[in-house]
N, C-alpha and C positions, 0 to 999 in steps of 0.2 A: 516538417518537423524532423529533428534528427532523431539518436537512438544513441542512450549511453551507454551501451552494451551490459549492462545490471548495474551501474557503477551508482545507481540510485541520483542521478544528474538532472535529468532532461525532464523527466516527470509522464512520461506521455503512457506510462504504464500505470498509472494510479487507479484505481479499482472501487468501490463502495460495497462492502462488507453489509449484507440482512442479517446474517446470522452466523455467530459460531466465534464471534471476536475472543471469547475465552481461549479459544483453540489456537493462537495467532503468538509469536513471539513480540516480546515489546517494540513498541517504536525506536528506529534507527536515530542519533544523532543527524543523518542527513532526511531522514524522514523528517524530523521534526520539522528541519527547513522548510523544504520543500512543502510540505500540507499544512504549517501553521494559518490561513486562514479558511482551509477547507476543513470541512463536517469529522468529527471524532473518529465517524466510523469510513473515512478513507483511507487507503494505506497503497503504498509502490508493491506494486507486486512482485517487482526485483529485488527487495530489500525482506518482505517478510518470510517464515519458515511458518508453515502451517504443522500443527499438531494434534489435528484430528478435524471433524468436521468443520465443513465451512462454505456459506450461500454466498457468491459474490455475484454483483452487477460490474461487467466490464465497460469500458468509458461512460460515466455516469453525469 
């Protein structure tokens, strides 16, 4: 796999959120891309800004 260095590209940083999705900034334009057919609560974790609490499962 490569590494798009945050550039939200490659996807191999995608994450699955338990809790705290309230705390998360909205979905990127390239986020959309990339996870439109994975679960609500995935997100790139190069692309979001967290803003207070937050349970993440990494490679899910």
């Amino acid at each position: 796999m490569m590494n798009c260095g945050g550039a939200g590209q490659c996807g191999t940083c995608i994450v699955e959120i338990t809790e705290g999705m309230e705390n998360l900034s909205p979905l990127t334009d390239v986020e959309s891309k990339i996870l439109k057919k994975k679960p609500d609560n995935y997100r790139l974790a190069c692309q979001t800004l967290v803003n207070g609490s937050v349970s993440v499962v990494t490679k899910p």
